[in-house]
BAVOBA-289892 format. One record per atom (N, C-alpha, C): residue in three letters; x negated, y, z negated; residue number from 1; atom name. Coordinates in pm, 1 decimal. Layout:
NODE   rest         xx         yy         zz    nr   atom
NODE    ala          X          Y          Z   NUM     CA
...
END
This chain:
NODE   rest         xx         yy         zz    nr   atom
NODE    unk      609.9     2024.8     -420.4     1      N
NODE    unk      579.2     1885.8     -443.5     1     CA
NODE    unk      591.3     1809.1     -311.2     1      C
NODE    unk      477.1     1699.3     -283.7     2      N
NODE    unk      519.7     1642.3     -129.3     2     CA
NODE    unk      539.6     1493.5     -195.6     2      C
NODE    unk      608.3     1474.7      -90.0     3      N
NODE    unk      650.4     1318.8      -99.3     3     CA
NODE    unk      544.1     1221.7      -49.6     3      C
NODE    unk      528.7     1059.4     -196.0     4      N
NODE    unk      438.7     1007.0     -102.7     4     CA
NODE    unk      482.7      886.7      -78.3     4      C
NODE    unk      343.3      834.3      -15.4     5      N
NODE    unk      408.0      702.3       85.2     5     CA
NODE    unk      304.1      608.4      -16.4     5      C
NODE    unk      318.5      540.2      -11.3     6      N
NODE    unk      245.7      374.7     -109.4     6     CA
NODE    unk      281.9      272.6      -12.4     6      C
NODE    unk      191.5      170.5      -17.7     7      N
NODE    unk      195.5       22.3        6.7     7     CA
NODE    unk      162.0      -65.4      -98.1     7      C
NODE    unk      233.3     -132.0     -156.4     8      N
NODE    unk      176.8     -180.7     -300.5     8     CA
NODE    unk      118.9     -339.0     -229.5     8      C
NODE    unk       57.5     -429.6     -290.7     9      N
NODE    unk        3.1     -522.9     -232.7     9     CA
NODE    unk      -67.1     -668.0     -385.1     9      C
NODE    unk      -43.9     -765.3     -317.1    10      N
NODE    unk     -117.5     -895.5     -373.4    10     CA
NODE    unk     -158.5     -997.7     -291.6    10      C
NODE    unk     -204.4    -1052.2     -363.9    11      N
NODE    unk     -180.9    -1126.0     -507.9    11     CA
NODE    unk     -325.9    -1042.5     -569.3    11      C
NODE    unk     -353.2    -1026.1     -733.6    12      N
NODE    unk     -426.2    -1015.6     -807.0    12     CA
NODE    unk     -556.8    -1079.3     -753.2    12      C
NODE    unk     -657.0     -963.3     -746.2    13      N
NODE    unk     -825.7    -1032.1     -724.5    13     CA
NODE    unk     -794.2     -961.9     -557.0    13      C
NODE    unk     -692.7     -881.0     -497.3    14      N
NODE    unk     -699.9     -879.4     -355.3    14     CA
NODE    unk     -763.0     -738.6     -311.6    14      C
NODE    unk     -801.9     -665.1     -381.9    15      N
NODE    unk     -814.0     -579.8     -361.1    15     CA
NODE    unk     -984.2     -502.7     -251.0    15      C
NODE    unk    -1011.8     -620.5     -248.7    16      N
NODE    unk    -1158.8     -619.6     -138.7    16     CA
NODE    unk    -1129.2     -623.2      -11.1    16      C
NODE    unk    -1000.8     -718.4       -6.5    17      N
NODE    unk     -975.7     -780.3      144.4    17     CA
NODE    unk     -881.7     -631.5      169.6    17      C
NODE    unk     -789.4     -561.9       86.6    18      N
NODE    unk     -700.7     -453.3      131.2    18     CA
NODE    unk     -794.0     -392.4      204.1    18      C
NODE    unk     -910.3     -322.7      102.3    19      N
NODE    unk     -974.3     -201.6      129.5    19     CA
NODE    unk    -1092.5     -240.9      313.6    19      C
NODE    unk    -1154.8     -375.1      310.3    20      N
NODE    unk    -1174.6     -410.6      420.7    20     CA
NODE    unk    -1084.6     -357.1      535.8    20      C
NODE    unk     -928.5     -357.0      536.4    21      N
NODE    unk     -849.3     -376.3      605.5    21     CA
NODE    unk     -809.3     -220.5      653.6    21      C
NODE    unk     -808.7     -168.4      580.1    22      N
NODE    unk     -813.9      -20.0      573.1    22     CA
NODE    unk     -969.9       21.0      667.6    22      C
NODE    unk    -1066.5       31.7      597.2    23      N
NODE    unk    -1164.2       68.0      680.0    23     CA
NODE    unk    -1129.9       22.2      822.0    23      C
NODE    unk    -1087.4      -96.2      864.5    24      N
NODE    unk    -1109.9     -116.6     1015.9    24     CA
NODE    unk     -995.4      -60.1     1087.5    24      C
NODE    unk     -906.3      -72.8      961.2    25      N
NODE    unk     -755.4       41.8     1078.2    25     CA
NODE    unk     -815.1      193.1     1056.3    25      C
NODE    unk     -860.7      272.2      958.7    26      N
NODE    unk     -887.8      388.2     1008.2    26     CA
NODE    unk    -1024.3      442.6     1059.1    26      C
NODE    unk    -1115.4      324.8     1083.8    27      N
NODE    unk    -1260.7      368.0     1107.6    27     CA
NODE    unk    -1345.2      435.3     1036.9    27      C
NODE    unk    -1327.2      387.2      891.2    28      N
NODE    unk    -1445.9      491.7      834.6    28     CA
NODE    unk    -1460.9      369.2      692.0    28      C
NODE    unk    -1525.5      425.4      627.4    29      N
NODE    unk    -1584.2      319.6      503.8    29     CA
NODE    unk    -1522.0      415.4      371.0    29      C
NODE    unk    -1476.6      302.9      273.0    30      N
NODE    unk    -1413.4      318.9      116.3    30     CA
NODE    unk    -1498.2      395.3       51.1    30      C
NODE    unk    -1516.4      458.5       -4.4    31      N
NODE    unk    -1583.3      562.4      -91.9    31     CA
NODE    unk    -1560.0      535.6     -263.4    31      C
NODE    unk    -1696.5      484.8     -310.1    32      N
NODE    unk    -1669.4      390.0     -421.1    32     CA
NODE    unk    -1754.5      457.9     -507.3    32      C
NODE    unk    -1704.6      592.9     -585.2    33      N
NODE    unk    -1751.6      653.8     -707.2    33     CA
NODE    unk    -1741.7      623.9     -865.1    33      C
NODE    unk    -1845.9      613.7     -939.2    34      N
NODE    unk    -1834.7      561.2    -1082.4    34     CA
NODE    unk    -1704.3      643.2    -1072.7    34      C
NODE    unk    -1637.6      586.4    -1200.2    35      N
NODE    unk    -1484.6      663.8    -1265.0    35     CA
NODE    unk    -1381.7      690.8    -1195.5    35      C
NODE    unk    -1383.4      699.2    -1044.0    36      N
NODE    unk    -1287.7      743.5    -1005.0    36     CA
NODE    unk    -1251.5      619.4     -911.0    36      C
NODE    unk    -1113.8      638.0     -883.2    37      N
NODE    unk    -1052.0      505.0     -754.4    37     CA
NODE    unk    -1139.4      518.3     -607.1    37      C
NODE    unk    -1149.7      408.2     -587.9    38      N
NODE    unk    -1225.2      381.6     -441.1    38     CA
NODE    unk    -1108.9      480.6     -315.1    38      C
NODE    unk    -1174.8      543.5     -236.0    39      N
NODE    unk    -1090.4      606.3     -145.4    39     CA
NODE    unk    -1169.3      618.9       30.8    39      C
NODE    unk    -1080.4      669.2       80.5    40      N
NODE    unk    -1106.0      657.5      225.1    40     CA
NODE    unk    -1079.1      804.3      297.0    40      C
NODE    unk    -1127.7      895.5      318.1    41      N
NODE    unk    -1097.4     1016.8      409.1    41     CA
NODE    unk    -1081.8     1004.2      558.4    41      C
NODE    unk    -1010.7      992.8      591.6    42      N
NODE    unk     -974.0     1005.1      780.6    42     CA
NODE    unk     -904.1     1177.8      778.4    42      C
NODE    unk    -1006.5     1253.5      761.6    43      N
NODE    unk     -931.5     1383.2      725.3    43     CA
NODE    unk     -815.6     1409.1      860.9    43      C
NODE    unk     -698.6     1478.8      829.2    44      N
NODE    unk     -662.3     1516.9      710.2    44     CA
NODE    unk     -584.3     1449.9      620.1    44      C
NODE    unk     -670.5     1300.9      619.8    45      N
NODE    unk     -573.9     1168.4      577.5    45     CA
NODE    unk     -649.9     1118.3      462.3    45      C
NODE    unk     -597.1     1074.7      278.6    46      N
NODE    unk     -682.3     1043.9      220.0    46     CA
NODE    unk     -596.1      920.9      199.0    46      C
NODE    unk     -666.9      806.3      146.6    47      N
NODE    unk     -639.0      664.9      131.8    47     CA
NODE    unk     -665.2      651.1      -35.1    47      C
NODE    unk     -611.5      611.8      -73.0    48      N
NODE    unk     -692.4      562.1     -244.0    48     CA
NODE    unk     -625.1      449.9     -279.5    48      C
NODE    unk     -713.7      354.7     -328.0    49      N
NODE    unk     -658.3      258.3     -385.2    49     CA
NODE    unk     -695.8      162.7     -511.2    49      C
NODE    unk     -617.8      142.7     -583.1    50      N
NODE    unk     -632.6      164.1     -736.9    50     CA
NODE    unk     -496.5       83.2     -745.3    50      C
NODE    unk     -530.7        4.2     -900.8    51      N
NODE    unk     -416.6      -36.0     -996.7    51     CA
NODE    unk     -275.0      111.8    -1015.5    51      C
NODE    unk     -142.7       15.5    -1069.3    52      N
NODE    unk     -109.5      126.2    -1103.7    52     CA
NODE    unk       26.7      114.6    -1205.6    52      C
NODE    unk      104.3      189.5    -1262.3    53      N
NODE    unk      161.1      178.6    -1372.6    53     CA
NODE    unk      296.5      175.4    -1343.8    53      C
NODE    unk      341.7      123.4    -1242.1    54      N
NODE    unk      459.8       90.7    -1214.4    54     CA
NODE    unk      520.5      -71.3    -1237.6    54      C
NODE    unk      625.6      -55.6    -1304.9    55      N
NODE    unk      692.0     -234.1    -1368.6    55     CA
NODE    unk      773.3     -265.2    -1283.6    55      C
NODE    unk      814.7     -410.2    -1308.2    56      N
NODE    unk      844.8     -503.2    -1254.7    56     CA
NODE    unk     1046.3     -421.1    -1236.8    56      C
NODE    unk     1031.8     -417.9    -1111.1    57      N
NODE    unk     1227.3     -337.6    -1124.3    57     CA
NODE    unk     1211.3     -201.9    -1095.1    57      C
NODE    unk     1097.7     -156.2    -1098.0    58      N
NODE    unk     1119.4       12.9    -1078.8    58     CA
NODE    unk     1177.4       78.4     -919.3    58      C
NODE    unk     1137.0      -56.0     -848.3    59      N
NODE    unk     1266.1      -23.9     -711.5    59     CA
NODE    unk     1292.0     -165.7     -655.2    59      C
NODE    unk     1396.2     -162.0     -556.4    60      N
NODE    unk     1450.0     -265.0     -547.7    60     CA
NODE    unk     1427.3     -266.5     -401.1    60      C
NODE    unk     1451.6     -436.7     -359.1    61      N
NODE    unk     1465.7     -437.6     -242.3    61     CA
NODE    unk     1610.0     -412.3     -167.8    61      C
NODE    unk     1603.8     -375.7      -12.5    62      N
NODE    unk     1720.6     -324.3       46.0    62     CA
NODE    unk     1814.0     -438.0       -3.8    62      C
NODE    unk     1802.7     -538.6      -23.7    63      N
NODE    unk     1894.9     -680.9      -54.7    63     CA
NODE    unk     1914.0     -641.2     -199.0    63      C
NODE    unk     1896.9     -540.1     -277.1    64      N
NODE    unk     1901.9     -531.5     -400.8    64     CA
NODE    unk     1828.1     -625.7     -508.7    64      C
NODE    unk     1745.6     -691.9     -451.5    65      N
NODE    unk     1653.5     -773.6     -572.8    65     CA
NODE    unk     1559.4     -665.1     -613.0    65      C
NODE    unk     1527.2     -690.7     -753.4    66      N
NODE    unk     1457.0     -586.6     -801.4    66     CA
NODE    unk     1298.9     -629.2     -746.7    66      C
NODE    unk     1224.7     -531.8     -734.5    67      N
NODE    unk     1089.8     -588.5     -645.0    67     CA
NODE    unk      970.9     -588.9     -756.6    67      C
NODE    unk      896.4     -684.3     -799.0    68      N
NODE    unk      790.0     -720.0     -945.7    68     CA
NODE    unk      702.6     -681.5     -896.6    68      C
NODE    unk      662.0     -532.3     -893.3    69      N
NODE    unk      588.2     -411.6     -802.4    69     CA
NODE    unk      457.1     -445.6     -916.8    69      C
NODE    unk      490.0     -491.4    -1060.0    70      N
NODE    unk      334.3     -537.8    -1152.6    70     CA
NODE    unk      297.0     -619.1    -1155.7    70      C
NODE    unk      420.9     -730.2    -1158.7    71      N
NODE    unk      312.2     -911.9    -1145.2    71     CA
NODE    unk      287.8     -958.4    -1005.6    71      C
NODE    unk      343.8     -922.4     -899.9    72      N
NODE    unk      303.3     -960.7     -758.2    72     CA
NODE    unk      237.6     -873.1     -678.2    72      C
NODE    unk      251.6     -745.8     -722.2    73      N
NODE    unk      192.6     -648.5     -616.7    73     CA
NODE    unk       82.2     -511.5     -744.7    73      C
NODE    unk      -18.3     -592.5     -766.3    74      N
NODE    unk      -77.2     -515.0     -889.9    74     CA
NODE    unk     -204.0     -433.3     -817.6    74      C
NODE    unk     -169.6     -406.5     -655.0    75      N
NODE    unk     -251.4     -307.9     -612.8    75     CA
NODE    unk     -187.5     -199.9     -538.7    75      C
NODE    unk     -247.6      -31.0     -538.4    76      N
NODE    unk     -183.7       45.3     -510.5    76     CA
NODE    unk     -259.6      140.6     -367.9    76      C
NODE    unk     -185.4      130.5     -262.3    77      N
NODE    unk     -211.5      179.9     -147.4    77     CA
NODE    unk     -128.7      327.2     -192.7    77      C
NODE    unk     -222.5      455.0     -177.4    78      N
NODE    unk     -165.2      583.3     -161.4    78     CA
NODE    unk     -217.5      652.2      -91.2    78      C
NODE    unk     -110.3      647.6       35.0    79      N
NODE    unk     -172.7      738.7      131.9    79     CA
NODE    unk     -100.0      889.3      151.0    79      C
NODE    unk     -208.8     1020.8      158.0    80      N
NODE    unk     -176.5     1128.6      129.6    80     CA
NODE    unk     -243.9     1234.0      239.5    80      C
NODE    unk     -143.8     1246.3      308.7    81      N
NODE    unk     -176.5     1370.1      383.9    81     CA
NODE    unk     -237.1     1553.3      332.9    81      C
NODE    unk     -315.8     1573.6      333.3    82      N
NODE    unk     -380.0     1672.1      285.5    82     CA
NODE    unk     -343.3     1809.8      349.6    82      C
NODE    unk     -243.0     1828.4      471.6    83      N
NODE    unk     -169.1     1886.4      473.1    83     CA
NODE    unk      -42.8     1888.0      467.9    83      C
NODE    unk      -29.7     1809.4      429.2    84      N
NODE    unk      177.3     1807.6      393.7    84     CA
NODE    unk      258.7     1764.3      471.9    84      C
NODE    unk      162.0     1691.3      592.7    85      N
NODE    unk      219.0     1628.3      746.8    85     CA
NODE    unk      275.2     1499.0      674.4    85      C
NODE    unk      434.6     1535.4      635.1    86      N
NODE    unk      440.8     1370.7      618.4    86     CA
NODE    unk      489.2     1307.7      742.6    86      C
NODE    unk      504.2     1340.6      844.5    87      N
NODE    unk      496.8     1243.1      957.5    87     CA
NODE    unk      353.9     1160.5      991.1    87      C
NODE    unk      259.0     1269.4      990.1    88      N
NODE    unk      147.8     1183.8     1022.9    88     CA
NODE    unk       86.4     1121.0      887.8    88      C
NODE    unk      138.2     1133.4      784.3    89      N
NODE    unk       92.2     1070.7      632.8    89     CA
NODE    unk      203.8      949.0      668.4    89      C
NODE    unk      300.6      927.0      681.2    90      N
NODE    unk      364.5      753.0      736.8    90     CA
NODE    unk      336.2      717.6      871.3    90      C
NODE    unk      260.1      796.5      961.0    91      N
NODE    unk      207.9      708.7     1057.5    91     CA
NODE    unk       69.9      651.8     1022.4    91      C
NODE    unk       22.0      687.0      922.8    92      N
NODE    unk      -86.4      614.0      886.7    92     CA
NODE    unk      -81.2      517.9      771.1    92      C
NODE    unk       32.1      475.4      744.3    93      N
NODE    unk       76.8      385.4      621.2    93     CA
NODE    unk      137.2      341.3      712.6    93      C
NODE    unk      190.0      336.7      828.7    94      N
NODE    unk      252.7      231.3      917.1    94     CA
NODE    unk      126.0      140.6      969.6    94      C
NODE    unk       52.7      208.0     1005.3    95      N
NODE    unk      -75.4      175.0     1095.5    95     CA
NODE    unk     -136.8       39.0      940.1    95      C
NODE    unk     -199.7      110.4      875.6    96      N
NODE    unk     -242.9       10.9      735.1    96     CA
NODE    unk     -161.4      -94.9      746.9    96      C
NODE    unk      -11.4      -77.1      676.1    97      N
NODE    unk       64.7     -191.7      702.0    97     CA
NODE    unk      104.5     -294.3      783.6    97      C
NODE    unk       77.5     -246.9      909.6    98      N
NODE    unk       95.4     -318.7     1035.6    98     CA
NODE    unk      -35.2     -373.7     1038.0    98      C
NODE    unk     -144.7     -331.7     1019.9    99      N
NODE    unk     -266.5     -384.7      998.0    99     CA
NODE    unk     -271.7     -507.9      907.3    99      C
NODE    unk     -215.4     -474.8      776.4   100      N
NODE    unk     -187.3     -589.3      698.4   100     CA
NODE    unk     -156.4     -710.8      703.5   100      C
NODE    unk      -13.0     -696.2      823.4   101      N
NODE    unk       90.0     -811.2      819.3   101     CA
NODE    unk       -3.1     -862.4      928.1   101      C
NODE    unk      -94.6     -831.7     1040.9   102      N
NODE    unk     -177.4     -885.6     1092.7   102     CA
NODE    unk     -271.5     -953.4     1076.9   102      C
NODE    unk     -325.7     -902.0      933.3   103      N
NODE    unk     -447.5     -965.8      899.2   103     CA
NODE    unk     -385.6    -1102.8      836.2   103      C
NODE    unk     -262.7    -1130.1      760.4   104      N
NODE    unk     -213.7    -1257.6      712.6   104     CA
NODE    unk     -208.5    -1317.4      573.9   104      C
NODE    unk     -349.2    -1229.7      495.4   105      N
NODE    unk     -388.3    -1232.5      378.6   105     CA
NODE    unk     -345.2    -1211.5      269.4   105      C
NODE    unk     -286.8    -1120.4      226.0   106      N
NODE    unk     -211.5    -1041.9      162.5   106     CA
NODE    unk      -34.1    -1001.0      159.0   106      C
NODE    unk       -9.2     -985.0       58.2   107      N
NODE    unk      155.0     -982.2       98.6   107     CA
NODE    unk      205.8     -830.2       56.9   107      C
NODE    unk      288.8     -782.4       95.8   108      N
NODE    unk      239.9     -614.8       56.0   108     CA
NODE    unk      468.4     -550.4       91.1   108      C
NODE    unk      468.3     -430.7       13.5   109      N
NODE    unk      529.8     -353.5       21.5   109     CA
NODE    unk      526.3     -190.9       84.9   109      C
NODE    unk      564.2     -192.0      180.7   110      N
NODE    unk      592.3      -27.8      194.2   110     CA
NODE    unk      675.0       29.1      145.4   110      C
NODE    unk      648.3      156.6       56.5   111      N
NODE    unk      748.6      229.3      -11.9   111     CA
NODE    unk      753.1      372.8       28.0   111      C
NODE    unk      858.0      462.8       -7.2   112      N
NODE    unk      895.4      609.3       97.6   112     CA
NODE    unk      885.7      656.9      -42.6   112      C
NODE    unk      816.0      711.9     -113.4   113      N
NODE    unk      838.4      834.6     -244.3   113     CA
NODE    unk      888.4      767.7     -342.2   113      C
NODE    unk      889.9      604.5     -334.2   114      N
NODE    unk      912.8      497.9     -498.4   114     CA
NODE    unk     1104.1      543.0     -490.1   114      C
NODE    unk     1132.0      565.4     -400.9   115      N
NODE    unk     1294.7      601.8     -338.5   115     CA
NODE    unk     1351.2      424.1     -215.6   115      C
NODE    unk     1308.3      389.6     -143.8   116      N
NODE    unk     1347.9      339.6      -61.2   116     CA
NODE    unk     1221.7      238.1        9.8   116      C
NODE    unk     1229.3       57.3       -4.5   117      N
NODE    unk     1130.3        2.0       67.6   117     CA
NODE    unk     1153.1       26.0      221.8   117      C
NODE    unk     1079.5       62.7      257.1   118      N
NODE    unk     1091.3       80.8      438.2   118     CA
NODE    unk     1038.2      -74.7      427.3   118      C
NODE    unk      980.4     -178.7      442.0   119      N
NODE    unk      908.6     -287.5      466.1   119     CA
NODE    unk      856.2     -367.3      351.2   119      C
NODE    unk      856.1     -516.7      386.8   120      N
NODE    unk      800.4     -608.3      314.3   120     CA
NODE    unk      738.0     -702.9      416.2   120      C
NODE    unk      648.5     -766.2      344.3   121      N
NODE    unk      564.7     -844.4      425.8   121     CA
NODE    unk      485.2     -988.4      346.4   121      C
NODE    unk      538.8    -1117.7      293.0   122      N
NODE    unk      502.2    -1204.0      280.0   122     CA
NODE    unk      460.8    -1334.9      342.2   122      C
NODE    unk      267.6    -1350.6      333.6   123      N
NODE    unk      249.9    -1406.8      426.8   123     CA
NODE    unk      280.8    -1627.0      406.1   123      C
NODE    unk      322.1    -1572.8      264.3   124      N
NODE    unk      373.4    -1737.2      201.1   124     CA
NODE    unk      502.6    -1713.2      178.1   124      C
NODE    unk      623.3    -1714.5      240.0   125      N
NODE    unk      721.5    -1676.6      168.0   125     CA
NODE    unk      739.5    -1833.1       78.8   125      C
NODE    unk      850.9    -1763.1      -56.0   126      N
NODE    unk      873.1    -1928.0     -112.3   126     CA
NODE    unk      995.9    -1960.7      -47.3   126      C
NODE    unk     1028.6    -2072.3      -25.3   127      N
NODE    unk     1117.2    -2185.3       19.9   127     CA
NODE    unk     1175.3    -2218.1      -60.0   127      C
NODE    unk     1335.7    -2179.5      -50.6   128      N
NODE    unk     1455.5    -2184.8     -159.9   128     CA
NODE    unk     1457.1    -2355.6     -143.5   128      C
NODE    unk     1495.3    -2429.4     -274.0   129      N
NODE    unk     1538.0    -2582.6     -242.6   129     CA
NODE    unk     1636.0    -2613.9     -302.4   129      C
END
């Protein structure tokens, strides 16, 4: 079994601007087949991104708040090394993500195997009053 890496991401309706964002960090275009999730090959690197069935609490942030991985982040970045390189399968979920927090748009989570957020990234944070 290999371990994977996810970036979960919002707000709801965002999922054009992710996949944009992706194509220009790995240079190649989304691959958009009836029935199946839109995906990206940078062999030996696959991208897919799709809804997904994880609830609100299923991991937490390092501060221990539980993270609402379904009502704020209802899109799913899975990036999967096709040989089992998980070094170079999180250098390319670093690259996406860092791409992300650049682009400004989107507010997004990095996750290590749905075990541990390596990163968060909100480009509105809310303002405690």
């Amino acid at each position: 079994m290999s371990r994977r890496t996810y970036i979960f991401t919002g707000p709801p309706g965002s999922a054009e601007i992710v996949m944009t964002i992706i194509e220009a960090t790995l240079g190649g275009s989304v691959i958009r087949e009836p029935g199946s999730d839109p995906y990206l090959r940078a062999d030996p690197v696959a991208v897919y991104v799709s809804g997904h069935d994880f609830d609100d609490g299923d991991i937490d942030s390092p501060t221990g708040t539980p993270v609402p991985l379904h009502t704020a982040y209802p899109h799913l970045i899975d990036i999967r090394d096709t040989e089992r390189d998980l070094q170079r399968q999180q250098d390319t979920a670093t690259r996406i993500f860092t791409a992300i927090k650049q682009n400004g748009r989107v507010k997004a989570v990095y996750v290590d195997d749905m075990q541990h957020v390596l990163d968060t990234y909100d480009p509105h944070p809310q303002v405690a009053r």
